[in-house]
N, C-alpha and C positions, 0 to 999 in steps of 0.2 A: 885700560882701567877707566871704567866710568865713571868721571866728575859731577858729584854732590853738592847741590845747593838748600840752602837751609833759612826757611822761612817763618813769619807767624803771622796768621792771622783770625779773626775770630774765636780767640785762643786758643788756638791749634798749635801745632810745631809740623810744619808741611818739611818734607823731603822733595826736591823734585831733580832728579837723575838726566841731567845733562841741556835739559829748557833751565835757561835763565826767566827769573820773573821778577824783573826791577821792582814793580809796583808793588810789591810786598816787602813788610821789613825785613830786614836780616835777623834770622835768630841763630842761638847755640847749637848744633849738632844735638841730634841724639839718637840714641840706640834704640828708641820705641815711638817715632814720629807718628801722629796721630792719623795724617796724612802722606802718602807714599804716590807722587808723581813720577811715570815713567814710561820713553818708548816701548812697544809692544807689537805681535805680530797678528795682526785680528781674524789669518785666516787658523790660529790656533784658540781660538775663541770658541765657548759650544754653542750651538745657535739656540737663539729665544724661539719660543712657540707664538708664535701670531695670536691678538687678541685683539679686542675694542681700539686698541692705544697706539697702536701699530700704523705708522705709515709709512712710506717709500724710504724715511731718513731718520725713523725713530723705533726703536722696537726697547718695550719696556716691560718688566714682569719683577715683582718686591726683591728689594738688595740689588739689583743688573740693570743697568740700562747701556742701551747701543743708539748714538747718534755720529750719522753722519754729516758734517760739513764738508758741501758742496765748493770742491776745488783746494780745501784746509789739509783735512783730515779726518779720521772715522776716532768716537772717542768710547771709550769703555767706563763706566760709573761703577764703582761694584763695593756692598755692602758698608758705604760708607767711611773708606779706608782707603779706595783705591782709584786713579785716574788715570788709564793707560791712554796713550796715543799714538796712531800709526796713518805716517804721512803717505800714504797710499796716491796719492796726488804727484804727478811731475810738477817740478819749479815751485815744492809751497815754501813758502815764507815763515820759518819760524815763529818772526815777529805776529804775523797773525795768527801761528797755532797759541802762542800764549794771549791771544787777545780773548779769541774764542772760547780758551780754557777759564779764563778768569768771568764766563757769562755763565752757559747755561750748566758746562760740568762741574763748574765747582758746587753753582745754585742746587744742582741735581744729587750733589753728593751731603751737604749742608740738609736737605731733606731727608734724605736714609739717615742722619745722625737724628732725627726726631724734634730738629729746631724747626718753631716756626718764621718761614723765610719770605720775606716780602720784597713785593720791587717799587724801591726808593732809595732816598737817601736820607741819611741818620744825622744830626747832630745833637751838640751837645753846649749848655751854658749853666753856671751856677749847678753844677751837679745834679741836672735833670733834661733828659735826652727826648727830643722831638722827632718823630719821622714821616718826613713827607713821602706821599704814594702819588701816582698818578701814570700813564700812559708815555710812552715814548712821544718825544715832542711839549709837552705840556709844560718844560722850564722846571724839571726840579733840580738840573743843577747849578742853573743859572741863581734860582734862587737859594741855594747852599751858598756858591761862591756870594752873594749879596751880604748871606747871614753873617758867611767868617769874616767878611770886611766890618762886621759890625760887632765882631770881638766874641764868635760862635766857635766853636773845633770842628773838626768833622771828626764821624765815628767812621760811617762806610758810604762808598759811594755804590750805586745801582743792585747790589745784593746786599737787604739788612738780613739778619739774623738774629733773632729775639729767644734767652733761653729760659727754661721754667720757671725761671723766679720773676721774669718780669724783665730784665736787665736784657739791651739791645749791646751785643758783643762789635769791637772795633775791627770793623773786615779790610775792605779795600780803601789803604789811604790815598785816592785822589779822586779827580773831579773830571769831565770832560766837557769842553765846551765848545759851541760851534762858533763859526769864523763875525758873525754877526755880535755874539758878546764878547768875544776879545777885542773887537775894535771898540764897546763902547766901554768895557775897561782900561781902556789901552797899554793891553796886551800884547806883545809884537811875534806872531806867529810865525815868523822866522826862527825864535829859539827854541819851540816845542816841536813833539814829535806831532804826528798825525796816528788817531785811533787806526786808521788804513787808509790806504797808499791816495783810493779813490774818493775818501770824506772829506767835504772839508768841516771836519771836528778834530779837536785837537787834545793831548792828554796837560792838562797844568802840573808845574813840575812840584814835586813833593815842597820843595825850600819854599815857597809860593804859599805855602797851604798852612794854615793852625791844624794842626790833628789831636784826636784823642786815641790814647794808649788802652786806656782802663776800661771795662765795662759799666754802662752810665743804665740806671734804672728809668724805664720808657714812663713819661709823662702826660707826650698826647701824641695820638697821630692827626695829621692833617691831610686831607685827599684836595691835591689839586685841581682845580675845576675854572676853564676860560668860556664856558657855555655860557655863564652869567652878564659876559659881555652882553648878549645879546637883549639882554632885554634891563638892564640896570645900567647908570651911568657911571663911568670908570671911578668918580670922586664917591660915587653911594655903595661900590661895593665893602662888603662886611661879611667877617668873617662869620659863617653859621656852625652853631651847634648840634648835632645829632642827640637827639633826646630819647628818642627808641632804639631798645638794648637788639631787636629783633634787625629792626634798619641799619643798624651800625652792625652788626655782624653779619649780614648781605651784602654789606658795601665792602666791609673790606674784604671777604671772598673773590673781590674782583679784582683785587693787586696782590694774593699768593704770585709768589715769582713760581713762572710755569706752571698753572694750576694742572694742566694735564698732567706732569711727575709727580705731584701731589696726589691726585686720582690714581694714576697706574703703580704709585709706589706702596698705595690704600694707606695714602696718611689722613684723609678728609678728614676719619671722627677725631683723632687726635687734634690737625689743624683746630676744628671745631670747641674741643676742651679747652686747649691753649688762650684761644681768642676768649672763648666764655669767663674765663677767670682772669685775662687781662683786663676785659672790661669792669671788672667791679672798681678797679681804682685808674684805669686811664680813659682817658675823653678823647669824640671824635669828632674834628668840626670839619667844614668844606673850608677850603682856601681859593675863593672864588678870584684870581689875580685877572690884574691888567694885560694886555696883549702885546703892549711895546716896552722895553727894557728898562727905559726910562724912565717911565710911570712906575712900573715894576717893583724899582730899587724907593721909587720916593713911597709909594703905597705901604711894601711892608717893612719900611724903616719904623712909622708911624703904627706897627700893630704889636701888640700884646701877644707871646705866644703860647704864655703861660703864668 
């Protein structure tokens, strides 16, 4: 008998059939989960027809996508509803199929639902939700964990979710941080796990975290940006505002999570609606930070974020 596990998040009610996935809450059972996790056999799968979007590890055509992770597992995305996985790989590690599962198929499948899906991380204070964007590397969850020491929630960490009314939904409750901010937190990485076996990043444990439950209405986004270093002195950097509606909706095109499932799933005009009618009431500034932790944390103790 196959063991059911039962989850929520981004106010979903996820099923996932025999993968354990800590990092989501626990929810109630139900008979019509909106999401249905489950091993699969992929050579019974029908095949996609090759197009633009198609490479060696991804084959994508509206409602389907087929991605393979190298050495994980091959994963199946389907119309929104469904996430199969089939560990086709000798010796894989559970623990990393649900790491994998919680990046780009869940992102992938949050897309076929028609949310617009960004890669950052979301919080929340005084009932008005802020979402930093930015590039891998670039400290946005260094600067989350800064925020909730400063009496912030978190909504989601690396996949937000924003739905039509404007309101960013509470996805992944935690944070991951590499081995350089947990010492100058003093954090002792001997009691977390590691993202994988070979990073040193490590997951912060839920008890550790403020979270938010609720869905928080999106206020402003902030794109993080250390290029500024180079030419402003770390005490003059200041946050800017984006005042053209045309520039702000270019820039943030550039942190859709996975813009290519975005293009191959043909959500772009939609994407484009979404963001056009967010911008009439939410602001977009640059968040030009410092480069070392420490300045970091004193920098935007001292900034306004809203």
């Amino acid at each position: 008998m196959t063991t059911c596990y039962y989850y929520k998040a981004f106010n979903l009610i996820i099923k996932s059939e025999e993968l354990i996935i800590d990092e989501l809450l626990n929810s109630e059972g139900s008979l019509n989960p909106d999401i249905i996790i489950k091993k699969s056999n992929s050579n019974e799968w029908p095949k996609l027809q090759n197009n633009q979007y198609s490479t060696p590890v991804l084959s994508i055509v509206p409602g389907d996508i087929r991605l393979d992770i190298k050495d994980i597992c091959i994963f199946r995305i389907l119309n929104g509803k469904y996430i199969l996985w089939d560990p086709i790989y000798k010796k894989v590690n559970l623990s990393d199929i649900k790491t994998f599962l919680l990046g780009s198929p869940l992102g992938a499948l949050l897309i076929q639902k028609n949310y617009l899906v960004m890669h950052g991380n979301a919080l929340t204070k005084d009932n008005k939700a802020i979402i930093c964007l930015g590039k891998s590397g670039q400290g946005k969850s260094t600067i989350a964990y800064i925020l909730m020491k400063k009496g912030w929630k978190l909504l989601s960490d690396d996949i937000v979710a924003i739905n039509e009314k404007g309101y960013v939904l509470p996805g992944i409750p935690r944070i991951k941080l590499w081995l350089d901010a947990l010492q100058y937190f003093k954090i002792d990485q001997k009691t977390l796990k590691k993202v994988r076996d070979n990073l040193q990043k490590y997951v912060i444990k839920r008890s550790q975290l403020d979270i938010e439950t609720r869905e928080v209405k999106l206020e402003n986004f902030f794109i993080i940006n250390r290029s500024f270093n180079k030419y402003v002195d770390e005490e003059n950097l200041k946050i800017v505002s984006s005042e053209s509606e045309m520039n702000t909706l270019l820039h943030l095109k550039n942190y859709y999570y996975r813009p290519i499932f975005v293009k191959g799933l043909e959500k772009e005009a939609l994407n484009f609606l979404n963001i056009s009618k967010l911008l009439k009431k939410v602001k977009l500034s640059i968040l030009p930070v410092p480069d070392k932790i420490e300045k970091l944390s004193a920098w935007i103790n001292h900034k306004k974020l809203f």
